[in-house]
N, C-alpha and C positions, 0 to 999 in steps of 0.2 A: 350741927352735923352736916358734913358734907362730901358728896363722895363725885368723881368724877367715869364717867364710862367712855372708853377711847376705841376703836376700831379702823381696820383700813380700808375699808370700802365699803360701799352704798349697800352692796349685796348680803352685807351682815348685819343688814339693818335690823331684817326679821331673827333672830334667834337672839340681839342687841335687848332687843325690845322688852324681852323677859326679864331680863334685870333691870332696867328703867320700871318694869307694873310693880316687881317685890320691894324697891325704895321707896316709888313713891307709896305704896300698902304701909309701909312701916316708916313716914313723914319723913327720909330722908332726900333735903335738898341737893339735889345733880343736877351736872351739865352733860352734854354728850358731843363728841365730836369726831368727824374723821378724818382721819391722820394716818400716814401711812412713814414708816420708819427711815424706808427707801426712797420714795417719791417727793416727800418734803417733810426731808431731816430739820431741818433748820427752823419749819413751823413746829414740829411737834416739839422741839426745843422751846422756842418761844412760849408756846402753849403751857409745858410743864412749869415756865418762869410762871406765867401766870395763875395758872392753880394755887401754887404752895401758895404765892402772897393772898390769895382768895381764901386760906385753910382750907382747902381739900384735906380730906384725913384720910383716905383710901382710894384706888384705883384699881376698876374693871376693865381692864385690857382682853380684846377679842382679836383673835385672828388665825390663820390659814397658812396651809401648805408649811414653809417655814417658820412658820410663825415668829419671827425676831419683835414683833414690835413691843410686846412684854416686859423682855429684859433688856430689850434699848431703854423704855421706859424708867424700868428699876434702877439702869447704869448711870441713870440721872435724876434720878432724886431717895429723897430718906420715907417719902408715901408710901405704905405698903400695899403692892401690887398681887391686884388677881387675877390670873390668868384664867382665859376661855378657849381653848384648842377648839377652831370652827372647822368644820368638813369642810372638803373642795380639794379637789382634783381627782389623782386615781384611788388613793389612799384610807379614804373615811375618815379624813380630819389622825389618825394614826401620825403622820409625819408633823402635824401643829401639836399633839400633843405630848411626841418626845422632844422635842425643841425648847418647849415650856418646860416640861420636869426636870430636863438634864440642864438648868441652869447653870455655871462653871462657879464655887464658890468666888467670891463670898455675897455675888448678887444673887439673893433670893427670890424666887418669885412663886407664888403660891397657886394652886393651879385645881381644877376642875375637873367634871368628865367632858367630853367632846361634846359639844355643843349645850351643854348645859349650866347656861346666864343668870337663869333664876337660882342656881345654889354658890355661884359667884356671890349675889348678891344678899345672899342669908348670910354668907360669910362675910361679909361685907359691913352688916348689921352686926353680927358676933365682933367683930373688931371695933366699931364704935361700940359697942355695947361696955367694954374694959372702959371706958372713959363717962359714958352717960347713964346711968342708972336709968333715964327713963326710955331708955332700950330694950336694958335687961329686964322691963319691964315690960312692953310692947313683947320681946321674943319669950320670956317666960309666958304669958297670954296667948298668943301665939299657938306653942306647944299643948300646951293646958288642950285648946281649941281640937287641935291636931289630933292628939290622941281621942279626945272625945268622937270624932267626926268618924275616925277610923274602929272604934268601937261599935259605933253603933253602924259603921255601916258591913261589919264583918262579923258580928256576933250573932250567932243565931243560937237556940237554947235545943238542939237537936241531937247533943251526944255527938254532934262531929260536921264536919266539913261538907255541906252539899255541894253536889260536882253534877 
C-alpha cells in the first residue's frame, strides 16, 4: 500500500502533517512532497512519472487560494486524487474549496472540508481498503475503537444530557 501526499508550499506543511499521522496510524507507506502546479509544472510532471511506476495507489493533494494543483494532478494520471482545500488569503480556504469540487468533467477529484488532511487520509485508507483486506481490517478496528471511546466518554446514566 502506498499512498503519496503533494502540496505547494512549505506553509502547508502543518495541516499536511495530519494526514501523514493517519497513514502512518494505519501502516500506510507515503512520501511527501512539494510541488507547486505553477511554479514547477514540469517537476510535478516528472514526479507524477515517478510515483505510478513506484505504485502509488492514491493521492493527497493540498492546496490554497486557487487551488489548481489537484486537478493538474488528476489531469495527469489514472491515481485517485484527494483533494484538501487549505485556508489562506481573504477567503477561509472558501475559493480552494470551490476549485476542487467544481472539477470540469470527466477529471474527478475527490475532496474534503477545508483544511481537513486527517479525513483525506481515512479516505485514503477506504480506497486502499477495496484492494487489501488488511485495511478493512485495520478501519473496521478502528471504528469498533471509535465508537467505544465516544460512548464511554458521552454516556452518562442520568436520564439526559448534563450541560
Amino acid at each position: 500500500m502506498k499512498a503519496a501526499i503533494i502540496f505547494g508550499s512549505a506553509s502547508d506543511k502543518p495541516v499536511m502533517q495530519k494526514a501523514a499521522a493517519v497513514l502512518r496510524d494505519f501502516g500506510v507507506e507515503f512520501s511527501a512532497h512539494i510541488l507547486s502546479a505553477h511554479r514547477v509544472p514540469e517537476l510535478l510532471t516528472e514526479t507524477l512519472k515517478t510515483l505510478e511506476a513506484n505504485g502509488v495507489e492514491v493521492i493527497i493533494a493540498g492546496a490554497g487560494l486557487a487551488a489548481h494543483l489537484p486537478g493538474v494532478i488528476a489531469g495527469q494520471t489514472f491515481i485517485p486524487v484527494i483533494g484538501v482545500p487549505l485556508t489562506s488569503g481573504g477567503l477561509g480556504g472558501l475559493d480552494a474549496l470551490l476549485s476542487i469540487v467544481q472539477m470540469p468533467r470527466p477529471i474527478p477529484v475527490a475532496c474534503v472540508g477545508v483544511d481537513n488532511a486527517a479525513n483525506a487520509a481515512y479516505l485514503a485508507c477506504e480506497i486502499l481498503a477495496v484492494k487489501y483486506t488488511g485495511m478493512k481490517e485495520k478501519l473496521a478496528a478502528f471504528r469498533v475503537k471509535m465508537k467505544a471511546d465516544f460512548a464511554g466518554d458521552n454516556f452518562r446514566d442520568t436520564g439526559g444530557v448534563e450541560l
